[in-house]
Every structure is written in structure tokens, then in C-alpha cells.
Short mmCIF file of the C-alpha atoms (twelve columns), coordinates in Angstrom:
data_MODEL
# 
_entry.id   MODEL 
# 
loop_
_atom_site.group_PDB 
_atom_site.id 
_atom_site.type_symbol 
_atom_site.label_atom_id 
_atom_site.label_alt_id 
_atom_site.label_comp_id 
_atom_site.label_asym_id 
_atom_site.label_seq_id 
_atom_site.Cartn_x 
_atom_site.Cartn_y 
_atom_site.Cartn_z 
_atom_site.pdbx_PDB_model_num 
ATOM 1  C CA . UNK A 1  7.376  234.093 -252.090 1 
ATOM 2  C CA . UNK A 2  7.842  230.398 -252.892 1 
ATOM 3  C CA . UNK A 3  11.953 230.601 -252.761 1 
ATOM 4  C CA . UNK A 4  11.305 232.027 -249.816 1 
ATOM 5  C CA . UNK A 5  9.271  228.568 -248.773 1 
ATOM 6  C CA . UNK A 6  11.522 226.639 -251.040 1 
ATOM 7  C CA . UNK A 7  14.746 227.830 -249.102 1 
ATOM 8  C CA . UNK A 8  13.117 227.347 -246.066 1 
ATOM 9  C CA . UNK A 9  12.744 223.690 -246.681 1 
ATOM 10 C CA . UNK A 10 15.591 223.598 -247.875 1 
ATOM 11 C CA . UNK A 11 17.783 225.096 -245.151 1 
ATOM 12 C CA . UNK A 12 15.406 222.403 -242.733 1 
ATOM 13 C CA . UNK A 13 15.774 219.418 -244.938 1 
ATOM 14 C CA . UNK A 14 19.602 220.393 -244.400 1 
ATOM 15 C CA . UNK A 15 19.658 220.683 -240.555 1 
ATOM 16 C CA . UNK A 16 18.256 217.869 -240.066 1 
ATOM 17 C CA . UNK A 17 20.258 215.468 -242.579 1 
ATOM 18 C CA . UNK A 18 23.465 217.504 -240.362 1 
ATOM 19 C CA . UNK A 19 21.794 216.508 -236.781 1 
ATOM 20 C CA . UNK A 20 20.610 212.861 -238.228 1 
ATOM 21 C CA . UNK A 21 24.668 212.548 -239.297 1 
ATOM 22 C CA . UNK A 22 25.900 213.840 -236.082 1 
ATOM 23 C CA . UNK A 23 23.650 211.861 -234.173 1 
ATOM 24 C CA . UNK A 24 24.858 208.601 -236.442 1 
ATOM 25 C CA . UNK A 25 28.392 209.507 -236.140 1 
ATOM 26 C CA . UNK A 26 27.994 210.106 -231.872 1 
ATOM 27 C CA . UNK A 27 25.944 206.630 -232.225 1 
ATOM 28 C CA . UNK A 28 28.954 204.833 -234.050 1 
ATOM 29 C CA . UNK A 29 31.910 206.397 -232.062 1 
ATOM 30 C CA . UNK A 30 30.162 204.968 -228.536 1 
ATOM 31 C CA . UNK A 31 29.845 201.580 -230.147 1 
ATOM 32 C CA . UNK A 32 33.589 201.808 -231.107 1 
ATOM 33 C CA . UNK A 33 34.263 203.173 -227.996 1 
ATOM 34 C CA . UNK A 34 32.316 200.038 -226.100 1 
ATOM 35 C CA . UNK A 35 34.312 197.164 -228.304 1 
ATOM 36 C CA . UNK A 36 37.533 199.213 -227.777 1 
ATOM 37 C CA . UNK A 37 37.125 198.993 -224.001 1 
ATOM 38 C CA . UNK A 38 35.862 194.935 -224.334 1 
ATOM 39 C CA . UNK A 39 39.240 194.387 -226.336 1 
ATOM 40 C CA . UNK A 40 41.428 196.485 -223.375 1 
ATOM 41 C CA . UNK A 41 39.720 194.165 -220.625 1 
ATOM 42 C CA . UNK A 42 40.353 191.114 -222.656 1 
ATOM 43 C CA . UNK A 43 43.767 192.223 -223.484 1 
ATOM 44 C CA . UNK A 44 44.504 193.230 -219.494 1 
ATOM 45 C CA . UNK A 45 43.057 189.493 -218.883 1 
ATOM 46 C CA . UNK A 46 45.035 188.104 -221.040 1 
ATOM 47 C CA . UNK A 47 48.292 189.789 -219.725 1 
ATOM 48 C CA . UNK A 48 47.821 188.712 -215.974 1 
ATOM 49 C CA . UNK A 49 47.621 185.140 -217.084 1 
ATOM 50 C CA . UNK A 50 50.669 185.292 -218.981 1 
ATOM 51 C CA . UNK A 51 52.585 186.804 -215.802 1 
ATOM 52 C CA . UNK A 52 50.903 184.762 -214.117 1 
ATOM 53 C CA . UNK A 53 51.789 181.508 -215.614 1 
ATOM 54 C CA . UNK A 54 55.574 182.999 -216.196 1 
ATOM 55 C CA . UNK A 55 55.643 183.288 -212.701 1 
ATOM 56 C CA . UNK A 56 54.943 179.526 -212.160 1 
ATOM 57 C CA . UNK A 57 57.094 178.891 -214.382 1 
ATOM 58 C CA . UNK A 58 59.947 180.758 -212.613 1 
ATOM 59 C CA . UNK A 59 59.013 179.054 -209.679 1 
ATOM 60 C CA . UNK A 60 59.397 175.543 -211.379 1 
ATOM 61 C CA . UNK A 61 62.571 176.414 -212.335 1 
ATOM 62 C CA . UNK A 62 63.495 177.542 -209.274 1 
ATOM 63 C CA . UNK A 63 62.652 173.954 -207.999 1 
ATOM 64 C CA . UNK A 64 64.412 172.042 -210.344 1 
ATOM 65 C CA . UNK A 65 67.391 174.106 -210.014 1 
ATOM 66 C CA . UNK A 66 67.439 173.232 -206.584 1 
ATOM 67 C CA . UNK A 67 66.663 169.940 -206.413 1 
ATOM 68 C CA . UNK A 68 69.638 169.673 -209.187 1 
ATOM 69 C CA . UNK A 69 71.490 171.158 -206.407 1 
ATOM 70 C CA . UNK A 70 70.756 169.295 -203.478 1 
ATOM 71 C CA . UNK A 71 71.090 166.133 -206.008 1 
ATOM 72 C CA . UNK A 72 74.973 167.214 -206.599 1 
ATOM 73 C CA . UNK A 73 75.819 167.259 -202.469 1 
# 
């Protein structure tokens, strides 16, 4: 009768150390999954101000290679 009692704990105690683990791990992969999507904005920020400030400088270019042109009539 008591390994009967025993394994019952036992087999408990080891269901819930599984669900506590699962639960952790769900918990940990949503906070990855949060910082991974703050780093993707960031990133996506970061790219439109780099085309962004290519394209002024294209357009600056464009300028001074046209005022070098006008400058050689």
C-alpha cells in the first residue's frame, strides 16, 4: 500500500516539475520572441534612414553634378 502512495507522489511530484518546465520554457520563448521583434523594428528603422539619407545623398550629387555642368557652358 505505501508504494502505491509513494508512486503516486511520485508520478505528481513529476507532472508537475514537467508542466512548471513547460510553462518556464513557453514563458522564456515569448520573452525571446518580444526582444526578437524590438530588434526587427529597430533594425527596419534603422534601414529606412540609411535609404533615406542615401537618397539625399544621391540627390546632392545630382546637384553638384549639375551645377559642375552648367559651370562648364
Amino acid at each position: 500500500m505505501w508504494e502505491w502512495i509513494i508512486g503516486a507522489l511520485l508520478g505528481f511530484l513529476g507532472e508537475l516539475v514537467r508542466s512548471l518546465y513547460a510553462d518556464h520554457t513557453a514563458s522564456r520563448t515569448l520573452q525571446e520572441n518580444g526582444r526578437l521583434k524590438e530588434q526587427k523594428a529597430a533594425l527596419e528603422r534603422q534601414l529606412t534612414i540609411n535609404q533615406q539619407a542615401q537618397t539625399i545623398r544621391d540627390k546632392v550629387d545630382a546637384e553638384t553634378d549639375l551645377n559642375a555642368l552648367i559651370d562648364g557652358l
